[in-house]
N, C-alpha and C positions, 0 to 999 in steps of 0.2 A: 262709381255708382252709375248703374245703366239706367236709362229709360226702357221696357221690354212690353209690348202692346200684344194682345190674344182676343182674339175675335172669333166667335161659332156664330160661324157662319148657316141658319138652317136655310131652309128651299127657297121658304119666300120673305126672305130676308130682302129687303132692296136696298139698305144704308151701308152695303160693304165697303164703296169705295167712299162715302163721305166720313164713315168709321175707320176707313185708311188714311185717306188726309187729313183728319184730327188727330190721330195719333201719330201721324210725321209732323205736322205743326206743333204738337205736344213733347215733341223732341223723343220719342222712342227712336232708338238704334237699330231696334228688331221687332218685327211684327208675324204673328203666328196668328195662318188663319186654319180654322179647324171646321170642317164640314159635318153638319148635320145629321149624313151618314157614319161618321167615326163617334158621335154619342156614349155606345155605349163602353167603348174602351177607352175613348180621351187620350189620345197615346200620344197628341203632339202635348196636350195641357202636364202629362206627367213631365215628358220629357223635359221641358221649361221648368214646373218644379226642382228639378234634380240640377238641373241647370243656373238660375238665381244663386246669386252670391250677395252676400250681407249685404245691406245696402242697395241693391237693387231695389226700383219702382216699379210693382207690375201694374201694368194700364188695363183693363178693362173694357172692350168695346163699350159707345155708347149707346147698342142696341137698346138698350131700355132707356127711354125718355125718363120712365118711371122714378130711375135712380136718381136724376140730379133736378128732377121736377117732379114731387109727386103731388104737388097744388094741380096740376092738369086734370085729375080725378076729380069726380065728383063729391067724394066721401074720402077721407084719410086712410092710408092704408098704414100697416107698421111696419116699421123698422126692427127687424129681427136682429143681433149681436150678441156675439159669446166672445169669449176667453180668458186667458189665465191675466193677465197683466192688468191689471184694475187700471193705471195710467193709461193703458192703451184704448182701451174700451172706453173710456171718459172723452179719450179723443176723437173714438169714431163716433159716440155720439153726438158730440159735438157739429162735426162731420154734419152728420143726417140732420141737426137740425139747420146746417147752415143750408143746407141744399132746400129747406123747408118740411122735413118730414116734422108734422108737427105730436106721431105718436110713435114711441120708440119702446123697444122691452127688450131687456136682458137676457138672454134665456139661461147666462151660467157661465161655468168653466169651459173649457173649449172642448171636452169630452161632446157639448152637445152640439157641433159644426157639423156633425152626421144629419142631426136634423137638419139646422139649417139648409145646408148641399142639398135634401130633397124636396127642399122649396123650390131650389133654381134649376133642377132637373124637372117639375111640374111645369114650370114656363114652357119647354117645348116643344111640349103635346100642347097646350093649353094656345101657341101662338099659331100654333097648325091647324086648328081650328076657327079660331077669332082672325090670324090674318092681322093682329095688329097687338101690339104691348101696351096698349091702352088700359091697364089693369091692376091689380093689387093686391096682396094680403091684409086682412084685417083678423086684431085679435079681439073681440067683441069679449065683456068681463063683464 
């Protein structure tokens, strides 16, 4: 079982390298950074899919503060999660409220991870403007 760390990298991104040195401190073997111009193909992100073996941990840049701190907001945002394994989804919610997300929602089976995916493809555009991940989804009901 590998530690394997993936960072998208976009323009003005500046946490590349404290995003690399947590993920070497975090014990990843391998670190894949992907450029802001490869967006729309993702060719290193697939390739690392295909790549992972059972048991591997993929790591996450911590480009978004938002993820593992969304009390920094002003207002709560949510936590969006799907998939097939009820145990598992119990866990990442779990997950999100340990991080403090204090409103979370289900969206389903994992048929709907298509939506989710273009919530995280709307980050960005939306940082390339703002300049800053200071932000978040809210599902107002």
């Amino acid at each position: 079982m590998a530690k394997i760390g993936y960072i998208m990298a976009a323009a003005h991104y500046d946490k590349l390298e404290e995003d690399r040195q947590w993920m070497q401190e975090y014990g990843c073997v391998k670190i894949v950074v992907e450029n802001d111009a490869d967006e729309k193909s993702r060719q290193l992100w697939k390739q690392l899919m295909i790549a992972l073996e059972r048991g591997d941990e993929l790591v996450i840049s911590k480009g978004s503060v938002m993820m593992t701190n969304p009390n920094e907001l002003s207002e709560p945002a949510t936590g969006f999660y799907c998939g097939n394994d009820s145990n598992a989804k119990d866990a990442v919610r779990e997950i999100l409220h340990d991080f403090g997300w204090t409103e979370t929602f289900d969206m389903g089976d994992i048929s709907m991870s298509r939506y989710t995916e273009m919530l995280g493809a709307f980050w960005v555009p939306v940082f390339g403007q703002l300049n800053t991940m200071h932000w978040g989804f809210r599902l107002v009901r």
